[in-house]
ROGU-857875 format. One record per residue: residue in one letter; y negated, x negated, z negated of N, C-alpha, C in turn; residue number from 1. Coordinates in steps of 0.001 Angstrom, whole numbers, plus 500000, padded with zeros to 6 digits. Layout:
REM ROGU-857875
resn a; nyy Y; nxx X; nzz Z; cayy Y; caxx X; cazz Z; cyy Y; cxx X; czz Z; resi NUM $
...
END
This chain:
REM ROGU-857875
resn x; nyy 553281; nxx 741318; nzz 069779; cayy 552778; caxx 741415; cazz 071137; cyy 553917; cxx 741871; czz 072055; resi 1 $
resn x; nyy 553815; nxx 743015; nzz 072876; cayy 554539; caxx 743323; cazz 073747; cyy 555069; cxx 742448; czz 075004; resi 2 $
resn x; nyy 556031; nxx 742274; nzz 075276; cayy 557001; caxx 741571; cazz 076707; cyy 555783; cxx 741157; czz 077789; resi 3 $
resn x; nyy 555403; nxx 740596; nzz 078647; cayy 554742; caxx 740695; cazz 079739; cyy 555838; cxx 741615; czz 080895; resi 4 $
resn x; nyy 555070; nxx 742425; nzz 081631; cayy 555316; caxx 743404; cazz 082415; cyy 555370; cxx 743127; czz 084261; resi 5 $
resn x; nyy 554630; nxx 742004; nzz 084158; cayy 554065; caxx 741395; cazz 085393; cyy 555430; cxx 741529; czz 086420; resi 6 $
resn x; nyy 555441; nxx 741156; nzz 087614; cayy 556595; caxx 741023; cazz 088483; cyy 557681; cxx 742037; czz 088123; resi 7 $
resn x; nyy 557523; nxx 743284; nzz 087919; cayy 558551; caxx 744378; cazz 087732; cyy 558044; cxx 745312; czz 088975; resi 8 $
resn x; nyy 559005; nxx 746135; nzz 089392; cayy 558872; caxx 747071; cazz 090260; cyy 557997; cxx 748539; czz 089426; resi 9 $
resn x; nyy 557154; nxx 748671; nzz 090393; cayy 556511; caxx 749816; cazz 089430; cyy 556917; cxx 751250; czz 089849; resi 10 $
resn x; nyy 556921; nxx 751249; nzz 091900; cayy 557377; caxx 752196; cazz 092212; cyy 557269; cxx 751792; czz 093805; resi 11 $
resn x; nyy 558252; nxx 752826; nzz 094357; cayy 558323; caxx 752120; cazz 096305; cyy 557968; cxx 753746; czz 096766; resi 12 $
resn x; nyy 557850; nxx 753501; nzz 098091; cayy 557692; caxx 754740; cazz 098793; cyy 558441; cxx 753868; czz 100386; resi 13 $
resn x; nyy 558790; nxx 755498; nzz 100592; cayy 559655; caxx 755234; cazz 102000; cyy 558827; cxx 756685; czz 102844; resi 14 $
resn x; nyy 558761; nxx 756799; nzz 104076; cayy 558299; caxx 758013; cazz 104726; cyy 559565; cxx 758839; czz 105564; resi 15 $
resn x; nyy 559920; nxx 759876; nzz 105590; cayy 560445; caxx 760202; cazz 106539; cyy 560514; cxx 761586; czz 107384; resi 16 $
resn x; nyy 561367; nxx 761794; nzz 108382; cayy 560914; caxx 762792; cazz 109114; cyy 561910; cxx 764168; czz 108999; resi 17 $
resn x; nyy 562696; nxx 763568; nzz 107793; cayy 564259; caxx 764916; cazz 107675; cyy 563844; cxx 764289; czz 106025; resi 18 $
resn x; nyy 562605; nxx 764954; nzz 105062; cayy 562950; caxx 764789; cazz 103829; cyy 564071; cxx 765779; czz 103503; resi 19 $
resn x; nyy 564254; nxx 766782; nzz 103794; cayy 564723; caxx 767602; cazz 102758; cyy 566116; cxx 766902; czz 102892; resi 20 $
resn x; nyy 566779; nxx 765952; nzz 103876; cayy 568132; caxx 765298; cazz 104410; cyy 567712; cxx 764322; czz 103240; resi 21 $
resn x; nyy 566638; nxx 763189; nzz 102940; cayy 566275; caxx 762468; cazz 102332; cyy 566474; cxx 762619; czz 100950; resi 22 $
resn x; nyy 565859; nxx 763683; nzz 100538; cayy 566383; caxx 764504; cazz 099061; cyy 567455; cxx 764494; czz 098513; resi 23 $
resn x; nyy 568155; nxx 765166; nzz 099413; cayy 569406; caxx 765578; cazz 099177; cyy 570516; cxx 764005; czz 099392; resi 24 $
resn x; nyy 570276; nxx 763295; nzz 100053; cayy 571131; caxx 761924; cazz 099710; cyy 570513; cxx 761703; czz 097886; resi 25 $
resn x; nyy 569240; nxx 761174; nzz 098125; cayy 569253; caxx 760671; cazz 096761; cyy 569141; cxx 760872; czz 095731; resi 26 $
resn x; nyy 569314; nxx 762662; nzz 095436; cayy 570366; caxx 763600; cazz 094719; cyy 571835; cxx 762958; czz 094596; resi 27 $
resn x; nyy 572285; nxx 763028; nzz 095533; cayy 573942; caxx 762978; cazz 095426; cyy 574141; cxx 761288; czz 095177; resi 28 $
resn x; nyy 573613; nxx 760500; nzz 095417; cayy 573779; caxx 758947; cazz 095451; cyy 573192; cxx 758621; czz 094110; resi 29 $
resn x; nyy 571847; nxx 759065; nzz 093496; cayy 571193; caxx 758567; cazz 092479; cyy 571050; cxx 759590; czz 091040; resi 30 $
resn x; nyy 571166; nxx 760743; nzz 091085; cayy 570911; caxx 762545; cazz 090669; cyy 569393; cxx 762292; czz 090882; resi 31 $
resn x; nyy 568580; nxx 761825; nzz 091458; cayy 567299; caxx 762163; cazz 090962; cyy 566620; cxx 763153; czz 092238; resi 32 $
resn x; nyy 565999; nxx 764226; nzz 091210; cayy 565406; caxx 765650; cazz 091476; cyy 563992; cxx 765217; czz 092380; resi 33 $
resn x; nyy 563579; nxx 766271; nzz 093193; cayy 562534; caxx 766293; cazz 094337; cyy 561405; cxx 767166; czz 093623; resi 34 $
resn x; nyy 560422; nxx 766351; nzz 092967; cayy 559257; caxx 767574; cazz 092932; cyy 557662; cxx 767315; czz 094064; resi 35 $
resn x; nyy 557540; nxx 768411; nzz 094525; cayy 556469; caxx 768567; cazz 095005; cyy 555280; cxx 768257; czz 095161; resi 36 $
resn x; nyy 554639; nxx 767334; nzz 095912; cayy 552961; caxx 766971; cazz 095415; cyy 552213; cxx 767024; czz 096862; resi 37 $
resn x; nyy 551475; nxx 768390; nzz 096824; cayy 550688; caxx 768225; cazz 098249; cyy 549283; cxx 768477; czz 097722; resi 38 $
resn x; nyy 549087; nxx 767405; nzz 096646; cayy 547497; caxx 767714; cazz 096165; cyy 546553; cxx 766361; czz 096282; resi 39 $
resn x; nyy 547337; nxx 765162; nzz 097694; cayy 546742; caxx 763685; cazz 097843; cyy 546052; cxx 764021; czz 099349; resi 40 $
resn x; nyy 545134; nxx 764738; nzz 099507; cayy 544059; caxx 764249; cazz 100234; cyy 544969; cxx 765015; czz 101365; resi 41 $
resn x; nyy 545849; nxx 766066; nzz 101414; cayy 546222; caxx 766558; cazz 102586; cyy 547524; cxx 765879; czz 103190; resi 42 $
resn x; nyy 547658; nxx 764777; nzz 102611; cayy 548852; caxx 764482; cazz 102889; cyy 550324; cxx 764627; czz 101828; resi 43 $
resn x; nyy 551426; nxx 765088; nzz 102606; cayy 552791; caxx 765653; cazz 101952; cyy 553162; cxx 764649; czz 101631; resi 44 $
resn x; nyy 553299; nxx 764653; nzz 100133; cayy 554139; caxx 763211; cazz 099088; cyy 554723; cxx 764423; czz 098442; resi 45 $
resn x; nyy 556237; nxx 763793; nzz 097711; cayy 556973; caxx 764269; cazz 096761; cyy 557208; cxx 763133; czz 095773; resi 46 $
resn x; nyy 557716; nxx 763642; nzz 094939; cayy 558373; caxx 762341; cazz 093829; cyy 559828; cxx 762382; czz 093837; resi 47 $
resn x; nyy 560641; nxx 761299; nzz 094318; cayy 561911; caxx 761699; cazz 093562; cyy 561859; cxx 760911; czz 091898; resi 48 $
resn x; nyy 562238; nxx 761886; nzz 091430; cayy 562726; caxx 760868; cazz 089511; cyy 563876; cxx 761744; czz 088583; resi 49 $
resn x; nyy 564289; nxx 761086; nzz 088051; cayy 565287; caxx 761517; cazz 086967; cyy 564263; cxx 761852; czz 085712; resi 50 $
resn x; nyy 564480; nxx 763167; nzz 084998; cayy 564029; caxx 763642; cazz 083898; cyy 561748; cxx 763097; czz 084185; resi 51 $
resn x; nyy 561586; nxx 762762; nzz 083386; cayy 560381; caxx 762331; cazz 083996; cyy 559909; cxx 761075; czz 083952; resi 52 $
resn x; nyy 560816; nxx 760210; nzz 084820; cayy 560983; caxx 758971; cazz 085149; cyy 560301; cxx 758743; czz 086601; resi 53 $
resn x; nyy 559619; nxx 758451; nzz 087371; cayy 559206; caxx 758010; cazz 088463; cyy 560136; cxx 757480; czz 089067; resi 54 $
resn x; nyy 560486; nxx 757255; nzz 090051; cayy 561002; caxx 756396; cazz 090834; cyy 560844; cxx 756063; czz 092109; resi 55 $
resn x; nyy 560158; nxx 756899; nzz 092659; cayy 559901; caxx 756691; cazz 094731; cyy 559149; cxx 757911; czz 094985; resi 56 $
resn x; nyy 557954; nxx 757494; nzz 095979; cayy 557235; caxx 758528; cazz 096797; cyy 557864; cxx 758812; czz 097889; resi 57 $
resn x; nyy 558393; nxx 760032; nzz 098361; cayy 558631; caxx 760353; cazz 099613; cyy 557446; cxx 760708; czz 100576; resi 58 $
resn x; nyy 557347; nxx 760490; nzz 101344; cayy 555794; caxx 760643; cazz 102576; cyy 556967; cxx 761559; czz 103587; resi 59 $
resn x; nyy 556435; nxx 762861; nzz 104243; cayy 556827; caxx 763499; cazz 104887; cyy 556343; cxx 763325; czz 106197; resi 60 $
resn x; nyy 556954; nxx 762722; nzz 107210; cayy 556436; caxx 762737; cazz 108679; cyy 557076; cxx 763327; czz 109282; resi 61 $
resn x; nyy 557365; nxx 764414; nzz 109810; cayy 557553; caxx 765522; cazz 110477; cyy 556466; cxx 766247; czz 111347; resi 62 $
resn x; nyy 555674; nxx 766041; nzz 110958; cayy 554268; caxx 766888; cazz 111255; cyy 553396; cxx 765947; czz 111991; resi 63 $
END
């Protein structure tokens, strides 16, 4: 039987209004890469993750 999973972080999201400033820190602080997702209902999300690891939704408020 596998570990229980319960009480682990699955994934966070932060919003902001200078992603591409946002990116680029947690590039240089974490390496993890910015891909693209503007296919949630009209609203601008990205992923940051290492290789294809998840790690954080970026929400773009600028607009």
């Amino acid at each position: 039987m596998n570990e229980n999973q319960f009480n682990k972080v699955a994934w966070f999201e932060i919003g902001s209004s200078n992603t591409e400033e946002t990116q680029q820190f947690f590039n240089n602080v974490f390496g993890w890469d910015y891909k693209t997702n503007n296919n949630l209902n009209g609203i601008n999300y990205g992923r940051l993750q290492e290789s294809s690891e998840h790690h954080m939704l970026l929400k773009d408020f600028s607009r």
